[in-house]
Every structure is written in C-alpha cells, then in structure tokens.
C-alpha positions as CSV (number, residue, x, y, z in Angstrom):
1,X,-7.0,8.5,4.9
2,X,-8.3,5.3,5.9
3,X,-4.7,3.5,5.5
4,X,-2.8,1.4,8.5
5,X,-0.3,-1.0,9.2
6,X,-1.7,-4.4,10.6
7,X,0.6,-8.0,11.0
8,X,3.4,-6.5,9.2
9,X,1.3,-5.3,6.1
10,X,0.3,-2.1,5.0
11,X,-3.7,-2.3,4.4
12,X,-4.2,0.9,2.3
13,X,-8.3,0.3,2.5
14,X,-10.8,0.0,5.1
15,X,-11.2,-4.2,6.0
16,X,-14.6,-5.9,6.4
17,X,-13.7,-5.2,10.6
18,X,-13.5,-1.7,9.8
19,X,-17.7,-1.4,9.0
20,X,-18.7,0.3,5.9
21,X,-15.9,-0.1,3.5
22,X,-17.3,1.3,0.1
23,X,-15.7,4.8,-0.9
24,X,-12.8,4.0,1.1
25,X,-9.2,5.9,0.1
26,X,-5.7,5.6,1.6
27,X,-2.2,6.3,1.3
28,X,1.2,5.0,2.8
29,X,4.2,6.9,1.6
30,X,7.8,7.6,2.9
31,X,8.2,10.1,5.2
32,X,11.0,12.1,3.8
33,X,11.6,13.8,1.0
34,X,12.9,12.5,-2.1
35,X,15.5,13.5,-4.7
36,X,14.7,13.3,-8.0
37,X,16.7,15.6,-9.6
38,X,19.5,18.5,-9.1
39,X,18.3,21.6,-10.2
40,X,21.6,22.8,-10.5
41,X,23.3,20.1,-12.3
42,X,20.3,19.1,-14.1
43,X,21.1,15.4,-13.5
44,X,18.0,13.0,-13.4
45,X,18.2,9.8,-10.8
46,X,17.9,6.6,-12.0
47,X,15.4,4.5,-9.2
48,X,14.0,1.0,-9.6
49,X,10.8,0.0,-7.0
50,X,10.5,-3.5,-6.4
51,X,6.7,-4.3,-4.0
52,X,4.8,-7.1,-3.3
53,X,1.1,-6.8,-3.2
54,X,-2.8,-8.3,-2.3
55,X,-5.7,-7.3,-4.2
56,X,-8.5,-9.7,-2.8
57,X,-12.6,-9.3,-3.7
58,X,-14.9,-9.9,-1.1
59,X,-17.9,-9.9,-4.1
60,X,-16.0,-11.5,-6.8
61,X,-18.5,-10.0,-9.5
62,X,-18.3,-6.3,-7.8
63,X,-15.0,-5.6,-7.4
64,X,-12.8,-2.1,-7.3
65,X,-10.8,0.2,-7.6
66,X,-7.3,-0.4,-7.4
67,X,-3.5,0.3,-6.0
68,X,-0.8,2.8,-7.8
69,X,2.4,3.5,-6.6
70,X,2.7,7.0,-6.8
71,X,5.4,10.5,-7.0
72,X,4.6,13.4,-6.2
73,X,5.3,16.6,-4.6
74,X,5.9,16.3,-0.9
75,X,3.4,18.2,0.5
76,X,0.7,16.0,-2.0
77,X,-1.9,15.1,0.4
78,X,-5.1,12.8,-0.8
79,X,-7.3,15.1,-3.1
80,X,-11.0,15.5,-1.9
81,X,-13.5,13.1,-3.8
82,X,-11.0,11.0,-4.7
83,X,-12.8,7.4,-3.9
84,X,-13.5,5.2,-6.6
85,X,-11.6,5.6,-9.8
86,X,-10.3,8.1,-8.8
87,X,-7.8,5.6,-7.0
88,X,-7.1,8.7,-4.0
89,X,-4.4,10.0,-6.8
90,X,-7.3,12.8,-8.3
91,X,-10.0,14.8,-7.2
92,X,-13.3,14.0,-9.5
93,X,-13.7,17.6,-10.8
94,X,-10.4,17.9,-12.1
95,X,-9.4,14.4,-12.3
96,X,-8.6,14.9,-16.9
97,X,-7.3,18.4,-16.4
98,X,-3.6,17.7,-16.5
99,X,-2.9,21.7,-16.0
100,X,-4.5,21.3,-12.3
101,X,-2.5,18.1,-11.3
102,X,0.8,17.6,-10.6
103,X,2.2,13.2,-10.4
104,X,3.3,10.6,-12.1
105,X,1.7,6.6,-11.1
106,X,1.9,3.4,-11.7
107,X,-1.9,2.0,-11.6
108,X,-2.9,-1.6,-11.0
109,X,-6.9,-0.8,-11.8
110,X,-9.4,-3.6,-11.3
111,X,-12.5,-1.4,-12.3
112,X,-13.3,-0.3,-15.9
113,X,-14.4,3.3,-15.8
114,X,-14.9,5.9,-18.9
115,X,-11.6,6.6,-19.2
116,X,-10.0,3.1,-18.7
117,X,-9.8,-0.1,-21.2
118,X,-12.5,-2.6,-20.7
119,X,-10.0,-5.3,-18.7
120,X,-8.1,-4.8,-15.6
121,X,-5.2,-3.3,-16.5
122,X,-1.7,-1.6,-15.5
123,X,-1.5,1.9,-16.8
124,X,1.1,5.0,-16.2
125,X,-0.6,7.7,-15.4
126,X,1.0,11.7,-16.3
127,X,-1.0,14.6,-14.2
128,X,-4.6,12.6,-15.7
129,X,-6.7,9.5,-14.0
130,X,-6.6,8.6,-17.8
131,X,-3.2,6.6,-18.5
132,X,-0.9,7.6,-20.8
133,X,0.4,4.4,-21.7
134,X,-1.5,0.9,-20.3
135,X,-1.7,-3.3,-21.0
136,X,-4.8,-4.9,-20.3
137,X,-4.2,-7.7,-18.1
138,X,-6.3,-10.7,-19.1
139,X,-6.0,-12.6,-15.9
140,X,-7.9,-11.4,-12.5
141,X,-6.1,-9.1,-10.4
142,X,-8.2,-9.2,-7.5
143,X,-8.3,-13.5,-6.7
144,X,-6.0,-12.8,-3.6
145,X,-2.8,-13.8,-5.2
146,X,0.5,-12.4,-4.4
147,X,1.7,-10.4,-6.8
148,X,5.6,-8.5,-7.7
149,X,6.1,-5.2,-9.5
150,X,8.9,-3.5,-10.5
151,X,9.1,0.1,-11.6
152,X,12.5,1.3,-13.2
153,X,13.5,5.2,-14.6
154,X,16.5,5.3,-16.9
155,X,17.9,9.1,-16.6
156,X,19.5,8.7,-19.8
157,X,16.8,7.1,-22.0
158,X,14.4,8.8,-19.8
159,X,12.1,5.6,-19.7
160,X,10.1,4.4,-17.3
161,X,9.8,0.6,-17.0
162,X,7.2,-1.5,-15.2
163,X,7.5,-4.9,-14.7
164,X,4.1,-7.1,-13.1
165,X,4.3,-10.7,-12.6
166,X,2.4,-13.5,-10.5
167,X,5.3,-16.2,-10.4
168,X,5.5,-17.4,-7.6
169,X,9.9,-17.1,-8.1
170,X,9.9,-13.9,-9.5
171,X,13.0,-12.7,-10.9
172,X,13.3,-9.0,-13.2
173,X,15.8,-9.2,-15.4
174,X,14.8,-5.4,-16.7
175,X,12.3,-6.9,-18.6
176,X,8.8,-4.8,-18.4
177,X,5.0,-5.1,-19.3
178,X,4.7,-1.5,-20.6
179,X,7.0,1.4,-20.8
180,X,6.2,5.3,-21.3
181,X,9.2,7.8,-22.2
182,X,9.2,10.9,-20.2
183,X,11.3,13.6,-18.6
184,X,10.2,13.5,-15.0
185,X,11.8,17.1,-14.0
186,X,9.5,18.7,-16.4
187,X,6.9,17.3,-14.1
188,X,7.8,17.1,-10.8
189,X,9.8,19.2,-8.3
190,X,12.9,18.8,-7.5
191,X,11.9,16.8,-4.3
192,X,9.0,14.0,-4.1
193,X,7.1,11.8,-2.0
194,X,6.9,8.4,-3.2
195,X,4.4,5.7,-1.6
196,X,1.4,4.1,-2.3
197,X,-2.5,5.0,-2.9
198,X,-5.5,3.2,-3.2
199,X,-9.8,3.0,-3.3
200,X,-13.0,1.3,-3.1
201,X,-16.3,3.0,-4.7
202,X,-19.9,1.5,-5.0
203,X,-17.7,-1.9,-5.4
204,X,-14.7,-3.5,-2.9
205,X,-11.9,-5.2,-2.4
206,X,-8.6,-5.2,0.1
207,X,-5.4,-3.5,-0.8
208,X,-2.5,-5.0,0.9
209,X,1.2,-3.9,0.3
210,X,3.2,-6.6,1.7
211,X,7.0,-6.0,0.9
212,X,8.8,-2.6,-0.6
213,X,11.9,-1.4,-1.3
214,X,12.8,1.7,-3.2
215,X,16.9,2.4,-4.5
216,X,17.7,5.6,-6.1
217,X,21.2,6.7,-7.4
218,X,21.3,10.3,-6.9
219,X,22.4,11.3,-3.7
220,X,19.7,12.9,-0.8
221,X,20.4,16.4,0.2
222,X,22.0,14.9,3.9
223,X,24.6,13.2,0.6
224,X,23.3,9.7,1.2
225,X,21.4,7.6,-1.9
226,X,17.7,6.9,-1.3
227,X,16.8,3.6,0.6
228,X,13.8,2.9,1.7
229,X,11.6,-0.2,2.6
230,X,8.7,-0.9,4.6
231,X,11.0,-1.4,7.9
232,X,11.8,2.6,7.7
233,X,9.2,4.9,8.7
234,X,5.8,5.0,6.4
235,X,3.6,7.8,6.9
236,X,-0.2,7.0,7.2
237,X,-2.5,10.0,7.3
238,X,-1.2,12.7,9.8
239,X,1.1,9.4,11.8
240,X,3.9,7.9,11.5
241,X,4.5,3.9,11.2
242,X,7.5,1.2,11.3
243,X,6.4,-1.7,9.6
244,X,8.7,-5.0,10.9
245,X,9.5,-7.2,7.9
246,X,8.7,-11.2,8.2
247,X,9.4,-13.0,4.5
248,X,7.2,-16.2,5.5
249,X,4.2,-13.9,6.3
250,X,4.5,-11.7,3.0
251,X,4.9,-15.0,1.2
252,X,1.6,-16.3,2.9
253,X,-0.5,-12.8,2.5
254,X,-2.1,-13.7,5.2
255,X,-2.3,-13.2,9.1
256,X,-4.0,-12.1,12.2
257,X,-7.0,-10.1,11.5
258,X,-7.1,-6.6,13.2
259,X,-9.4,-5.6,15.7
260,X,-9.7,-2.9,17.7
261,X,-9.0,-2.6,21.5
262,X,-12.7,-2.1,22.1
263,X,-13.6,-5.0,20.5
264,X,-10.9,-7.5,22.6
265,X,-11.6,-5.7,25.5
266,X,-15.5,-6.1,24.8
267,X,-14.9,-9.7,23.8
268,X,-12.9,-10.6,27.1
269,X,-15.3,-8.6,29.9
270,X,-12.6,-6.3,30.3
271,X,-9.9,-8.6,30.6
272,X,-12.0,-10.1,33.4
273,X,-9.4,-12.5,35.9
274,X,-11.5,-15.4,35.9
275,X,-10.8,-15.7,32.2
276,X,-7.2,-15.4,32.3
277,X,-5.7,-18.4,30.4
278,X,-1.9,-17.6,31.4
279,X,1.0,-15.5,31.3
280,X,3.6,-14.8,29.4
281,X,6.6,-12.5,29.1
282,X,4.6,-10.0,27.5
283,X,1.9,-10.0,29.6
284,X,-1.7,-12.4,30.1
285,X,-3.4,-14.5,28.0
286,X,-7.0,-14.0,28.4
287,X,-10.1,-16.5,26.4
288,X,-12.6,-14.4,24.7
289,X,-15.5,-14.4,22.3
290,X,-16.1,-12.6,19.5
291,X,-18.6,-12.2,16.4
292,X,-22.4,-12.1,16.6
293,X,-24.6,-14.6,17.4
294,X,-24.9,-17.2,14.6
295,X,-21.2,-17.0,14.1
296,X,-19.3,-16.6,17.3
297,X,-15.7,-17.4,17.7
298,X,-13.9,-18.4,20.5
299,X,-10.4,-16.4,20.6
300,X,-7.2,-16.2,22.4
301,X,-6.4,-12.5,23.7
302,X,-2.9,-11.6,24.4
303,X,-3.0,-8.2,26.0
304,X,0.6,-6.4,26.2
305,X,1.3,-5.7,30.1
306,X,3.1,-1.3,30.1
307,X,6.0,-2.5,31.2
308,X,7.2,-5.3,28.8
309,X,10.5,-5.0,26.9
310,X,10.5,-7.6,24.3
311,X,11.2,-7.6,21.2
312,X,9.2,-8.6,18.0
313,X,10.7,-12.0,18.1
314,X,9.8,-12.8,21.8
315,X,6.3,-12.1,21.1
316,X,6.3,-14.4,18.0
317,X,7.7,-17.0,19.9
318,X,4.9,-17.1,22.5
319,X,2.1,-17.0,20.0
C-alpha cells in the first residue's frame, strides 16, 4: 500500500511530493494479533479506540474518498481494486457481497457513491462497502481540521458506539453519533488486526492519522490486556514502523513535508562541502534548493551522519 510514517504522523495516502496521487490506497495497522474473543469461554472484549485525524482537499470541489478504522482477520491484506470507494477495505467486484468479505469499519467517507447518502458521512460498515448503520455529517470533513473519534464495543449489550467530534477540547463521556448492535464473534475470528485504511479515486485528498490509542479488556494470549498506540509498532505494507508521539505537533496537524533522499541529495549537489552551513551533533547542515523553476525554495538540509546516537529530543532541539 501506499501508506508511511512522516513527522510523527501516519499518512495513509500518497502526498502531492509523492507524484500521481489519484487511486491511491493504504493501510497502517498493529502488528500483532488481537483478541477479540475466547472461543472457549465464549467471552466477548469490551475495547474503546480513541484517534485523532486530518482529512485535507487539495481541489476543494473534487474531493475523496475517505479513512475507516478497521477489524479484521489477521492475515487481511488490502483487497485488489480497492481505490476509490472502495476505501482499500473491499475489492470492487465483490465489494456488496457480504458472503465474500469478512470486517467490521468504522468509515469517515467524504465521497458520495451509489451505495452511500448524498453528504459526507460516518457509517459502520458489516462485511459490505454499503454501511449498515450511518449519520450524514452536514459540515466538511475534508477543510483540514483536526478531528477526534471514539469507537466503543459493549460485550454485554453488544453495541458498538462511535463518537466524532471537531472541538477543539474534546472530551467522550460515552456519548456517540451513531451506534449498530452486533455480535462481533459471529463475524470475526477469534484473533484480528485492527488499524487504519484509506483512498483516493478520480478525486483527492490527504489522510493523516495523528494520535491513536486502542484499550481492550480481555486478556492477549501472552495474558496481558491489549494496548496499543501509535508509539508501538504499526505495520505499513510488508514493514514495520515506530511512530514517536509529540502532543504540540498532533495538535498543529502540521509539519515538515517529506521528501525523499534523492530529492535532498539532488537539491544539495550531493551534499556538496562548499554548501555546508554547519554542524551539529547529528551530523551537517547543508543549504539547498528545491522546487522547479518559477517556484523554487531555498531549504535547510540536515543529513544524519552513521554514527550518531541521539535521541529524538536532541534532534528537535537542534532544528
């Protein structure tokens, strides 16, 4: 998928330094299993997800597809023709056929396609790309604001909860914005993977997931409860990531911009000497250009030397 970790966010989509980023699809999920029932016992967890997350238009009048938080089983990998609407949860040929799917989601969908109401909306979706349950969401989903969800399962009401605001204080008092009563363990396995999906089509936008956490009640099989958040290992595609956690950066949604290695090392000749600027204790500081020619920016390269051993904070400090 075309998911990665940049500046202590997890872009599930291509950016606009990426090239081409129409019928873009990602996913970021944790990378062990999860618990969600006991076959044995029959007991049902109880879980509640709490993320923060970025849906930003680059065209504000052709904008899609969306982000869902996702379970499914472990091995799920993203389905082939999945772009679009298809929100990298489905494949487009049996995308309605609930007896060929097997997850559960959470969709936050800022494209209106056959199967969806006519506003952005938040839907939970049951083995289908057509939500079983969904609230159309009147204001715009995709103007770049930071936005909180909460997802909740009750094992003894069997209901799950979800919970989206844009405050910028958010607190959840187990209040939600739609709910959908189901028995998970008739549709999942007994172990899941839990993480996040998302996709472009024809029309764009940037999927950010900025902050997650994830607390589940019913003990792992190594007899510890399920904790995870994005400073635990994430996996991306075939890799692994660590994401480090910084509150002021999640609360800005905004950052450094990611570039390749190419690209600095095309915009600094090589990390030519006579462009050094300095040196610090990670390694030199080098002036470079990049962009094309009628919009050219002068930039400040910071190129990590093999044998540095500092720390995140170290390398804040000196930037």
């Amino acid at each position: 998928g075309d998911a990665f970790s940049s500046n202590n966010v997890l872009q599930l989509t291509k950016n606009q330094l990426d090239g081409p980023i129409t019928s873009s699809v990602g996913r970021a999920s944790f990378d062990q299993p999860v618990k969600l029932y006991d076959k044995k016992t029959k007991e049902l967890t109880d879980f509640t997800t709490h993320f923060s997350f970025v849906m930003k238009a680059v065209n504000s009048s052709q904008t899609g597809d969306g982000i869902s938080f996702f379970i499914a089983p472990f091995q799920s990998e993203i389905p082939m023709n999945s772009s679009g609407g298809y929100l990298g949860l489905f494949s487009s040929d049996s995308a309605l056929n609930t007896s060929k799917n097997q997850i559960v989601a959470v969709e936050f969908d800022s494209f209106s396609n056959d199967w969806d109401p006519k506003l952005d909306h938040v839907g939970i979706n049951v083995n289908s790309i057509q939500s079983v349950q969904n609230v159309s969401w009147k204001s715009n989903m995709k103007n770049g604001l930071i936005a909180n969800a909460w997802i909740s399962y009750n094992s003894t009401s069997k209901n799950l909860t979800v919970f989206l605001t844009y405050a910028k204080n958010p607190t959840f008092q187990g209040n939600s914005s739609l709910s959908y009563v189901i028995d998970l363990s008739e549709v999942l396995p007994e172990y899941v993977r839990i993480g996040f999906s998302a996709s472009t089509g024809k029309w764009i936008e940037i999927h950010n997931i900025l902050s997650w956490s994830f607390n589940s009640n019913l003990k792992n099989g190594n007899g510890n409860n399920i904790k995870v958040g994005l400073g635990v290992g994430l996996s991306v595609g075939f890799g692994s990531i660590t994401c480090f956690v910084d509150e002021d950066e999640f609360e800005r949604g905004t950052g450094p911009k990611r570039f390749t290695y190419k690209v600095l090392s095309n915009a600094t000749n090589g990390f030519e000497e006579k462009g050094k600027l300095g040196e610090g204790g990670f390694g030199g500081v080098y002036k470079g250009i990049i962009g094309k020619t009628n919009k050219k920016m002068e930039v400040a390269v910071k190129r990590v030397s093999k044998g540095s051993r500092q720390g995140k904070k170290e390398y804040i400090s000196e930037s």
